[in-house]
C-alpha positions as CSV (number, residue, x, y, z in Angstrom):
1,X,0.0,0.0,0.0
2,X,2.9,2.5,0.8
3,X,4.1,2.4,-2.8
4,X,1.0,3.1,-4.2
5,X,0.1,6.1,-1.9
6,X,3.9,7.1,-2.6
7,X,3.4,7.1,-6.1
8,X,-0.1,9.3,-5.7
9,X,1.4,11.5,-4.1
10,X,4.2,12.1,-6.4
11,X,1.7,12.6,-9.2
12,X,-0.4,15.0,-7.7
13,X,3.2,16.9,-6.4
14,X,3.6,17.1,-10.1
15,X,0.5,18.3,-11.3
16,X,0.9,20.8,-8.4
17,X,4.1,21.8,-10.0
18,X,3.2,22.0,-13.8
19,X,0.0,24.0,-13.0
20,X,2.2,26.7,-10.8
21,X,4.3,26.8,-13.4
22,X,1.3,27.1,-15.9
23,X,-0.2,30.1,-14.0
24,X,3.4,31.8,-13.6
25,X,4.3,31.6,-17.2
26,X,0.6,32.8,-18.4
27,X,1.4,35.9,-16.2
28,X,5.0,36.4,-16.8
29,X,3.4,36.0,-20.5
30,X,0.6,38.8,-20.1
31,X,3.3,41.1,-18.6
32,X,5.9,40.8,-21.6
33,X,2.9,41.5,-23.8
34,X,1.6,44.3,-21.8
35,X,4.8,46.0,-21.6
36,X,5.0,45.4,-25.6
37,X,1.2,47.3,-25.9
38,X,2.2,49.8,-23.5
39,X,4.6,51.0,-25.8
40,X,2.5,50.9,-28.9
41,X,0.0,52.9,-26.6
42,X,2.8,55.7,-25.8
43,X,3.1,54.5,-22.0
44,X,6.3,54.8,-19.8
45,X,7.5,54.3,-16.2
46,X,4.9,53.7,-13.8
47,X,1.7,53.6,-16.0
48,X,3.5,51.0,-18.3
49,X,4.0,49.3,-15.4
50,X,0.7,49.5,-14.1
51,X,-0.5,48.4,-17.3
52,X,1.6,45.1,-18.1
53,X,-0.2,44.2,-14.4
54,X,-3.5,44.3,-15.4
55,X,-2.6,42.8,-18.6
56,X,-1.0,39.9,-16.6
57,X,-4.5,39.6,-14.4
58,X,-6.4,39.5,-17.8
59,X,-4.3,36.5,-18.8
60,X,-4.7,34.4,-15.8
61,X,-8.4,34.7,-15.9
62,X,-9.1,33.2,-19.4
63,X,-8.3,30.1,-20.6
64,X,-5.6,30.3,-23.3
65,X,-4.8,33.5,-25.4
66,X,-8.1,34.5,-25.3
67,X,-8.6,37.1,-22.8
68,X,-5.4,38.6,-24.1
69,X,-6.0,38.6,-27.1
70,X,-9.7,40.0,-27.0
71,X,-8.2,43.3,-24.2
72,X,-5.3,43.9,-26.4
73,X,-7.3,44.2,-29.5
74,X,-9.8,46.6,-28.4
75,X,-6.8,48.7,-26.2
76,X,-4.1,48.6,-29.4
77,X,-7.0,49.5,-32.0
78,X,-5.5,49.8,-35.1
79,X,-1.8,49.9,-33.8
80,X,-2.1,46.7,-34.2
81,X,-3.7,43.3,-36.0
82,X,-4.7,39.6,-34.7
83,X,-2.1,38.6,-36.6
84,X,0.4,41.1,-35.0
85,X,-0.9,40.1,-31.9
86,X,-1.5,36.3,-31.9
87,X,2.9,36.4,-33.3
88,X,3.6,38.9,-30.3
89,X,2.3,36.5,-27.9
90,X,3.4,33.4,-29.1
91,X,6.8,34.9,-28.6
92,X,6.0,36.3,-25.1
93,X,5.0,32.6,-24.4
94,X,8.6,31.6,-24.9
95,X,10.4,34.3,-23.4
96,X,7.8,33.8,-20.3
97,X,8.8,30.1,-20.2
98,X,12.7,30.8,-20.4
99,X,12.3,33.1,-17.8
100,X,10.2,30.5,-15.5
101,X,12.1,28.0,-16.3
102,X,15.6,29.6,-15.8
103,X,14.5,30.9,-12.1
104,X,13.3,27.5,-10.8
């Protein structure tokens, strides 16, 4: 019995793990790409700041790209396309995931 209840408990450690590091990367994600919009939207210092953050919160509350994608479309206007945007986070994905992956 000890093997088995050592072995559940390793797997649910691990699903623990890859969801923290789920949530952090979606944030770390939603701040790269809100610090990319805040300078298509003219931003600096503390209200780029500011914004990145609730960017970040926009990310961790929808599943996938969506949320993102749907906030910086209507904020970016035409500054910016789907396209433009889907590409920009895609590669705030993998910078988000380096950056995770490299402090753990």
């Amino acid at each position: 019995m000890t093997f088995m209840h050592d072995r559940e408990a390793a797997f649910e450690a691990r699903f623990a793990h890859d969801a923290d590091l789920r949530f952090r990367c979606a944030a770390r994600q939603g701040k790269l790409a809100g610090l990319w919009a805040a300078d298509l939207l003219g931003l600096e210092g503390a209200a780029a700041q500011a914004y990145a953050r609730d960017l970040a919160a926009a990310g961790t509350e929808a599943a996938g790209d969506t949320g993102l994608i749907r906030k910086l479309s209507s904020d970016l206007g035409t500054r910016a396309d789907q396209a433009t945007i889907r590409a920009r986070l895609a590669e705030a994905m993998a910078e988000a995931q380096r950056q995770v992956l490299g402090e753990t």
